[in-house]
Backbone as CSV, one residue per row, in Angstrom:
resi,resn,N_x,N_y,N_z,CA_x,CA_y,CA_z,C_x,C_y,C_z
1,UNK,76.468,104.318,101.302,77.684,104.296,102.081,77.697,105.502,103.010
2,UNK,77.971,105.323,104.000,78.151,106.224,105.358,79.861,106.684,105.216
3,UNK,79.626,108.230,105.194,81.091,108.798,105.497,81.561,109.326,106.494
4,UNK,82.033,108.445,107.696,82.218,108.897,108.870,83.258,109.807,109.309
5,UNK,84.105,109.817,108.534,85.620,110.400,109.006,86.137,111.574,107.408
6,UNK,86.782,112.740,108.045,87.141,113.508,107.294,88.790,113.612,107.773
7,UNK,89.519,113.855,106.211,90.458,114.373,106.672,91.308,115.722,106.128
8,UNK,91.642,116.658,106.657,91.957,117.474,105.898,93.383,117.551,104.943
9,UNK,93.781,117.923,104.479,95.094,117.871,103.141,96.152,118.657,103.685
10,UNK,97.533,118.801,104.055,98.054,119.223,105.341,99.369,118.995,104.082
11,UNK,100.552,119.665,104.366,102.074,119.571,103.438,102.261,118.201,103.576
12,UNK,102.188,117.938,104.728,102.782,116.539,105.218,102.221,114.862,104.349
13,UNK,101.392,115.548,104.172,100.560,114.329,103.543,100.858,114.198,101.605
14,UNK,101.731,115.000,101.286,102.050,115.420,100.109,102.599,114.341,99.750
15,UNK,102.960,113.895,98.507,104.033,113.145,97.271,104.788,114.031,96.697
16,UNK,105.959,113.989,96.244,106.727,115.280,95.580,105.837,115.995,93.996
17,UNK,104.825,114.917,94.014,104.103,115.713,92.996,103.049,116.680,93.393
18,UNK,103.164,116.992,94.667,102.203,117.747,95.437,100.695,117.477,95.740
19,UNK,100.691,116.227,95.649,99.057,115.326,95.586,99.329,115.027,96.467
20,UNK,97.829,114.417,96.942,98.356,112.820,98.153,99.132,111.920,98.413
21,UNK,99.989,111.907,99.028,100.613,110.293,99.067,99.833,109.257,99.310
22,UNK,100.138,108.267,98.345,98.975,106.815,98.423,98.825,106.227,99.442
23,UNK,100.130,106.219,100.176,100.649,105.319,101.251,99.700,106.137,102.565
24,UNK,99.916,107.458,102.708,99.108,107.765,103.381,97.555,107.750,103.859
25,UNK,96.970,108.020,102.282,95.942,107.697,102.294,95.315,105.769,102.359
26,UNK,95.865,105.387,102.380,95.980,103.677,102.205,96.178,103.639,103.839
27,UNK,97.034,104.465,104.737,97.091,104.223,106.269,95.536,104.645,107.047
28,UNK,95.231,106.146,106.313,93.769,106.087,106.988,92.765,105.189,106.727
29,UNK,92.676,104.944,105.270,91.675,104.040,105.221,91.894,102.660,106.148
30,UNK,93.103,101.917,106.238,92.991,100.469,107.239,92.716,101.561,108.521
31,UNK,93.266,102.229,109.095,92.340,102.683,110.272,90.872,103.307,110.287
32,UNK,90.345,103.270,109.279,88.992,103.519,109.303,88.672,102.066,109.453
33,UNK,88.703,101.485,108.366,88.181,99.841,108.460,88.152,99.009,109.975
34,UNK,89.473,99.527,110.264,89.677,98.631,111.664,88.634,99.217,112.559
35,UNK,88.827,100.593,112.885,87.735,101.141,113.517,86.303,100.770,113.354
36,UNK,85.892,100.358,112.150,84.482,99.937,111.846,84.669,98.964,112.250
37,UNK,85.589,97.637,112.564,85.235,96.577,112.106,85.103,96.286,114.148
38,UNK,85.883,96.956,114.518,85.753,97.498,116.429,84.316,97.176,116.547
39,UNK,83.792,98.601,116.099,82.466,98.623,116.364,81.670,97.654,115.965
40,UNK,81.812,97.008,114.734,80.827,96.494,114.782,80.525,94.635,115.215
41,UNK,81.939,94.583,115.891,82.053,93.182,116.337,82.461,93.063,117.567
42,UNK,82.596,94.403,118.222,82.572,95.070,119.472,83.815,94.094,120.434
43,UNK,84.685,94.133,119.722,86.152,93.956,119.862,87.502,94.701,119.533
44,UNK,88.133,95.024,120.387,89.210,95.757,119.839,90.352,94.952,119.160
45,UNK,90.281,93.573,119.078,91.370,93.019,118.691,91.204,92.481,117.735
46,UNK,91.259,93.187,116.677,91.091,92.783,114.595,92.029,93.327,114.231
47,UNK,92.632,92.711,112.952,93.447,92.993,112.445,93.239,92.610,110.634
48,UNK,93.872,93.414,109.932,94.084,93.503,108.670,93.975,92.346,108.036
49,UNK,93.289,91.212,107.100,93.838,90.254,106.180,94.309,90.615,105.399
50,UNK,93.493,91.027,104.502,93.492,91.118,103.247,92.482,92.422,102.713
51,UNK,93.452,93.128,101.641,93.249,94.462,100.770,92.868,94.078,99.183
52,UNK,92.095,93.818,98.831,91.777,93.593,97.354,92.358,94.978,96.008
53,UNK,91.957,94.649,95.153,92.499,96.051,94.026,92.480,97.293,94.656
54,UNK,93.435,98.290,94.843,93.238,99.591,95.003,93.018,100.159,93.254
55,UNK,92.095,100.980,93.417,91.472,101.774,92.340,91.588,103.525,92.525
56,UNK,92.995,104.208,92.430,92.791,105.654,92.576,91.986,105.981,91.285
57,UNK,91.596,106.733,91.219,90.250,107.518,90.283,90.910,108.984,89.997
58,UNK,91.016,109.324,91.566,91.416,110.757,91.085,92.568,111.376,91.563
59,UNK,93.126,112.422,92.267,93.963,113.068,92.961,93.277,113.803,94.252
60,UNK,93.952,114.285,95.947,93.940,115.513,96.225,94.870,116.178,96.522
61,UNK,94.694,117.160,96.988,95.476,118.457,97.284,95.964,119.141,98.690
62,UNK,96.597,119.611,98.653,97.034,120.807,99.726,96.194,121.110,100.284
63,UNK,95.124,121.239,101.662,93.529,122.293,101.668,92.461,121.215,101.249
64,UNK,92.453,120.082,100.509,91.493,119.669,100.246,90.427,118.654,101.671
65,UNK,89.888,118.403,101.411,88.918,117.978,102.577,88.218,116.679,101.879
66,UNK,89.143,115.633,102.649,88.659,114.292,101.878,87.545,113.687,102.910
67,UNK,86.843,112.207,102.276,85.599,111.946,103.443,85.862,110.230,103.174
68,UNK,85.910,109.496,104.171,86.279,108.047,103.985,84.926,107.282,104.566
69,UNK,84.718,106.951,103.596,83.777,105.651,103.735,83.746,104.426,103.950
70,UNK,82.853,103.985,104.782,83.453,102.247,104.493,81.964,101.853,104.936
71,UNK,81.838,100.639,104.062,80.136,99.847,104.263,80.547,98.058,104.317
72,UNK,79.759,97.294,105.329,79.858,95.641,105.451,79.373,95.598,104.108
73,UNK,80.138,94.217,103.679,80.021,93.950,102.251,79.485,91.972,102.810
74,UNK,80.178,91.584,103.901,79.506,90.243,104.304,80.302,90.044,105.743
75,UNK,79.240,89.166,106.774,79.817,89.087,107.764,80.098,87.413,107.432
76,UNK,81.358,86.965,107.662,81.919,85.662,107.690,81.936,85.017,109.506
77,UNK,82.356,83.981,109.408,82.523,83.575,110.879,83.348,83.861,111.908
78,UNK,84.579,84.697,111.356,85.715,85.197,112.105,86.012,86.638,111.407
79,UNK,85.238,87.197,110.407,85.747,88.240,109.882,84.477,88.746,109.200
80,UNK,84.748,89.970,108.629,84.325,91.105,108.247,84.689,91.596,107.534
81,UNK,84.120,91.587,106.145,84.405,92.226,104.776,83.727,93.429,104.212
82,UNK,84.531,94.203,104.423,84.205,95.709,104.159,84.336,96.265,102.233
83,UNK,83.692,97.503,102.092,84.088,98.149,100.712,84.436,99.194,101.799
84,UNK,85.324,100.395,100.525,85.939,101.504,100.992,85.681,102.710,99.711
85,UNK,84.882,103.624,100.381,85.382,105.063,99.393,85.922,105.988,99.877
86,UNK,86.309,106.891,99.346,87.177,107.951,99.587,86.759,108.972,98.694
87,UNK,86.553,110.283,99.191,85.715,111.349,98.199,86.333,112.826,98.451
88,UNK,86.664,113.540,97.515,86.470,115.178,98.051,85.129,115.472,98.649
89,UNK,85.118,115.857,99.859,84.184,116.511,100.051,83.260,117.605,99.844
90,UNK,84.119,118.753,99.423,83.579,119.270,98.286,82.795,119.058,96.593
91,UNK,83.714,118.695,96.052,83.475,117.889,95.006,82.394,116.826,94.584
92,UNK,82.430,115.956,95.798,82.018,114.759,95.535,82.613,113.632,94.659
93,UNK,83.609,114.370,94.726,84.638,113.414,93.423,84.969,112.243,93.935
94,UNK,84.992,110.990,93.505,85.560,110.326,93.994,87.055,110.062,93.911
95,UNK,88.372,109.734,95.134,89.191,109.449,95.065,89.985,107.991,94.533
96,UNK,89.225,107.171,95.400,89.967,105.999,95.795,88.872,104.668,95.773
97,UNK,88.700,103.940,95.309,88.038,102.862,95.890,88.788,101.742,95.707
98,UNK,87.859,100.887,96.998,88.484,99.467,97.693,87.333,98.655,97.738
99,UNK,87.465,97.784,96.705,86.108,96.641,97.032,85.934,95.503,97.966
100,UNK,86.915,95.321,98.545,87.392,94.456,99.809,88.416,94.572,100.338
101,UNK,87.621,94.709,101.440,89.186,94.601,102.742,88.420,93.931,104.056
102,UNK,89.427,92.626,104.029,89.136,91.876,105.198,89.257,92.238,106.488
103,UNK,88.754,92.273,107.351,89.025,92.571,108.901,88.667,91.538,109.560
104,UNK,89.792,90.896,110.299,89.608,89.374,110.805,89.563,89.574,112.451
105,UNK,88.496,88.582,113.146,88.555,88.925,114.534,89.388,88.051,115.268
106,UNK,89.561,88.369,116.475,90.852,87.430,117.178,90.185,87.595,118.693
107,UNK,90.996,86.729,119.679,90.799,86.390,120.731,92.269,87.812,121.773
108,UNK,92.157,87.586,122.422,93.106,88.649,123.264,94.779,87.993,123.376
109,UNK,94.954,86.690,122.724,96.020,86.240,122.621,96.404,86.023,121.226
110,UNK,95.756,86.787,120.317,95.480,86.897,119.076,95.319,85.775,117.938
111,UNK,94.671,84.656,118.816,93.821,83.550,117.811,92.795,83.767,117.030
112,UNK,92.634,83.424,115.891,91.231,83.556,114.959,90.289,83.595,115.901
113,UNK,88.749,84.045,116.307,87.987,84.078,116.934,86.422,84.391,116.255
114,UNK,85.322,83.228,116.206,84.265,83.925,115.686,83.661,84.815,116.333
115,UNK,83.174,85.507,115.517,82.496,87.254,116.557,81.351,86.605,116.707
116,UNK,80.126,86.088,115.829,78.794,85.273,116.175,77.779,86.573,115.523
117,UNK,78.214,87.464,115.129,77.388,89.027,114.311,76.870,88.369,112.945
118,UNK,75.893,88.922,112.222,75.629,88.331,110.869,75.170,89.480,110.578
119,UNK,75.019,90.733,111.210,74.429,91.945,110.142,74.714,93.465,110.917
120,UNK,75.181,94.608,110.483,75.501,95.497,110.974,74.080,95.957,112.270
121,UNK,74.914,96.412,113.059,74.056,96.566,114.278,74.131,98.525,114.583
122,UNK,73.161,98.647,114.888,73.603,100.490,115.120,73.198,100.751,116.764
123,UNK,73.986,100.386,117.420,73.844,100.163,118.694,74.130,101.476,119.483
124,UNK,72.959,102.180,120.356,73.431,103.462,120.700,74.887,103.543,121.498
125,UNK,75.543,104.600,121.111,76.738,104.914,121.979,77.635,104.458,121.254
126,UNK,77.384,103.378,120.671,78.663,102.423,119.622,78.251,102.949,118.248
127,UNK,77.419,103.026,117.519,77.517,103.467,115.891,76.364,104.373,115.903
128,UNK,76.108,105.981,115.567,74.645,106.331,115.290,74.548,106.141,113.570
129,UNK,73.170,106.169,113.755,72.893,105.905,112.169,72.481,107.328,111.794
């Protein structure tokens, strides 16, 4: 799994128990996904289906420095099924995992649309490997 995006641990991002808020972290990850799912069907117009089990594992913190992952799990005819991790970066701990999350493609009037992709592409300028 490729960890493209970091984020750092800021007050704001707190729960009154002084951890992460889920909700927050649950907002970066669909914008990571969506972002992958951009690139790799080289459309800006996808949107969310479907989120399978969320699995928190662990906690972070105030200062902490998280790293979000996301890897194609299968390309379908209109969509894109992703996994998701989430890690201290330090640590290596894991936070969070997501074993599916759909990212469905659409047309610019936002109809289902097949993308015609069947395997991640690392296309310069659009994804480095």
């Amino acid at each position: 799994m490729r960890f493209h995006t970091r984020k750092w641990i800021k007050p704001e991002d707190l729960n009154p128990n002084y951890s992460l808020f889920g909700g927050r972290l649950l907002e970066w990850i669909d914008e990571e996904a969506a972002l992958y799912a951009i690139i790799q069907l080289d459309n800006r117009h996808i949107v969310t289906k479907y989120i399978a089990e969320i699995d928190f594992k662990s906690s972070a913190h105030q200062g902490d420095v998280i790293e979000i992952g996301v890897e194609p799990v299968k390309f379908g005819k209109t969509s894109l099924t992703l996994r998701c991790e989430v890690r201290n970066m330090m640590t290596r701990e894991t936070i969070i995992t997501i074993e599916k999350i759909v990212m469905v493609n659409l047309d610019p009037e936002g109809n289902v649309q097949p993308h015609g992709k069947t395997k991640v592409e690392y296309v310069e300028g659009r994804l480095n490997s």
